[in-house]
C-alpha positions as CSV (number, residue, x, y, z in Angstrom):
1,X,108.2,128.5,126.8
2,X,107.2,130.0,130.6
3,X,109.1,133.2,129.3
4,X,107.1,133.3,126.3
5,X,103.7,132.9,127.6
6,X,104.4,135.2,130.0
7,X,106.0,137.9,128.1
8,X,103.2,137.7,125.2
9,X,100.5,137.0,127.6
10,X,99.6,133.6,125.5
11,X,97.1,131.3,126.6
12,X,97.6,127.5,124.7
13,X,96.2,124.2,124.8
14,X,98.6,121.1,125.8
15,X,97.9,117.5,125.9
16,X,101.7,116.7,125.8
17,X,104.3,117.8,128.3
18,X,108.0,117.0,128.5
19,X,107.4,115.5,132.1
20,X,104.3,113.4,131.8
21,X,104.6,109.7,133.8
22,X,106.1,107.1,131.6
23,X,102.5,104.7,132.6
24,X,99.0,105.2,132.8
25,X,99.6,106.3,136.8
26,X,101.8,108.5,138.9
27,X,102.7,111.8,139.4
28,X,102.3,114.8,136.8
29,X,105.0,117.5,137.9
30,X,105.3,119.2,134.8
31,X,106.0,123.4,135.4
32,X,104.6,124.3,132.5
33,X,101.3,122.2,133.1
34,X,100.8,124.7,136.0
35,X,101.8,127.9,134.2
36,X,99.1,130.9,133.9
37,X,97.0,130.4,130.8
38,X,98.1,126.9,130.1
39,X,94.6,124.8,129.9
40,X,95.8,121.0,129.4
41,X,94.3,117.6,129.1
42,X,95.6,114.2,129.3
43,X,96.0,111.9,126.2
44,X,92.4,110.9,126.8
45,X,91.4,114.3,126.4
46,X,89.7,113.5,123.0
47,X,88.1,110.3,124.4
48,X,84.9,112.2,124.9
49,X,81.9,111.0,123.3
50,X,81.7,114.2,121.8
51,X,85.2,114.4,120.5
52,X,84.0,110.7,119.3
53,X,81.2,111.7,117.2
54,X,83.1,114.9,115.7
55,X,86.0,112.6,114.7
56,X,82.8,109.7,113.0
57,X,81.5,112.9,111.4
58,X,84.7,114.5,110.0
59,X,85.9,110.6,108.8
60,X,82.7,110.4,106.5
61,X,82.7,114.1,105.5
62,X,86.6,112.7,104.1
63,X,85.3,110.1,102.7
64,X,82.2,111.5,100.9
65,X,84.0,114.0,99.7
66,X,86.8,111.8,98.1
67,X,84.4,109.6,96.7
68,X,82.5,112.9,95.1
69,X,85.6,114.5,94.0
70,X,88.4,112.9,94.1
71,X,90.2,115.2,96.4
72,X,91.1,114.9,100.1
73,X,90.4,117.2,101.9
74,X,92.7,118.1,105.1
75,X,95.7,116.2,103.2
76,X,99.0,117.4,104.3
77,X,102.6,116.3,103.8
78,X,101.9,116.5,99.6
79,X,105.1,117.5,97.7
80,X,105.2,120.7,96.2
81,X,108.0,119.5,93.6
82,X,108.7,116.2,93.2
83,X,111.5,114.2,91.4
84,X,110.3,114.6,88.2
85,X,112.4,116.2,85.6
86,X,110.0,115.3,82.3
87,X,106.3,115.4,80.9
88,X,104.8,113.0,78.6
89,X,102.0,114.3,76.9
90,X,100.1,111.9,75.9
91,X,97.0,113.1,73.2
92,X,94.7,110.1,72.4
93,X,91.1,108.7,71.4
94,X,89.3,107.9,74.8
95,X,89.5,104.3,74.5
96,X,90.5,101.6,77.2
97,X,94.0,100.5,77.3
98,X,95.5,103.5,75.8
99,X,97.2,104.7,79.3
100,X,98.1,101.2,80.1
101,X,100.1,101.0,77.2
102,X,102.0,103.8,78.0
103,X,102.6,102.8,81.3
104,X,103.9,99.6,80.9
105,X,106.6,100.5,78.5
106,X,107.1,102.9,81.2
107,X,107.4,100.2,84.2
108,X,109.4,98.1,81.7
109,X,111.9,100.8,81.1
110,X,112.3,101.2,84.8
111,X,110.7,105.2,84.9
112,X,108.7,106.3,87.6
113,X,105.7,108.2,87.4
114,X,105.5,110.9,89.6
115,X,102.1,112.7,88.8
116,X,99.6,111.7,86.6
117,X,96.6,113.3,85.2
118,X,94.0,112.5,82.3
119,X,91.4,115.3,81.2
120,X,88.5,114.1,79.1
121,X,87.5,116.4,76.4
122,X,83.4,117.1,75.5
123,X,82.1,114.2,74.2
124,X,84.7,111.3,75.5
125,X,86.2,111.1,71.6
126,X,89.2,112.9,72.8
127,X,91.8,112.9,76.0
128,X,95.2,114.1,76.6
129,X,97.3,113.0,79.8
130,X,100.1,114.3,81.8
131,X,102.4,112.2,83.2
132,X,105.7,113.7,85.2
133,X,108.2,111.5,85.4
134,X,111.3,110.9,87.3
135,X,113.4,110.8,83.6
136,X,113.0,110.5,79.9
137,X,111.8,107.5,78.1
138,X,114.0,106.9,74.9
139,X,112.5,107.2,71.7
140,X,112.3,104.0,70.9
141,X,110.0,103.5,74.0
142,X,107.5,106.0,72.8
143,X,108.0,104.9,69.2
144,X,107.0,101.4,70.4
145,X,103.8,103.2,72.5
146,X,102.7,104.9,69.4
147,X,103.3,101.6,66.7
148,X,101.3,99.5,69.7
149,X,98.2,101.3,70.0
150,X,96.9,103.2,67.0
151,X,94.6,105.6,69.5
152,X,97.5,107.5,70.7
153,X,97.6,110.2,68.5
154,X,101.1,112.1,69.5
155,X,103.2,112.0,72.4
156,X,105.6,114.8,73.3
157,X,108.0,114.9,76.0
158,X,108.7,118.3,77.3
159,X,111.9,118.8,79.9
160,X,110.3,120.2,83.2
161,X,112.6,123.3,84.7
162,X,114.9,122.3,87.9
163,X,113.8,122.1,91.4
């Protein structure tokens, strides 16, 4: 790491070093803490009242903009591909309980869903879902979906490609 901030003239920003103390007191003898264009801070770096008041700020920002959207902003460690090897498709009136049917014949059958999603079509008469999941229902589980609840109006289950 000395080479490279040397060779590359690099300046970075540490807050933890491979020789710290083990407890809250002794003696920091860490090279690389005292390298050229290193600029460090302990752990308690962010303690700050400022660092305080940016992290309150950012933590409602999240929030707000979850509860506006839906969506997270700043998420990270979300799968790209998941497990999922089918789609349901699931076109229906926009009436309660139409989902939950499908999903417990799902739960009962063991199958996992691994994405969901429901779009609402102008004017809340119509929907159609998307559900990915980790296999394929039999047909007698969606033949039971559709006899169960008369405002599904066709499900197809499409094979999704391999990871």
């Amino acid at each position: 790491m000395q080479q490279a901030l040397q060779d590359r003239k690099l300046r970075v920003g540490l807050d933890v070093y491979a020789h710290e103390p083990s407890g809250g007191s002794g003696v920091f003898a860490d090279a690389l803490g005292q390298a050229p264009g290193v600029y460090g801070t302990h752990h308690i770096g962010a303690s700050t009242e400022q660092a305080q008041e940016a992290i309150a700020a950012e933590t409602v920002r999240i929030i707000q903009t979850f509860k506006e959207t839906g969506v997270v902003p700043n998420v990270v460690n979300l799968a790209h591909r998941t497990p999922a090897t089918h789609m349901l498709i699931v076109r229906h009136r926009d009436q309660p309980g139409v989902l939950a049917t499908v999903l417990d014949h799902l739960r009962a059958a063991e199958i996992n869903v691994q994405e969901m999603e429901n779009a609402v079509f102008e004017g809340a008469e119509a929907a159609i879902a998307h559900i990915n999941l980790d296999r394929a229902p039999a047909p007698e589980i969606l033949a039971r979906c559709r006899a169960e609840n008369e405002n599904i109006l066709e499900l197809t289950l499409l094979p999704l490609a391999p990871n």
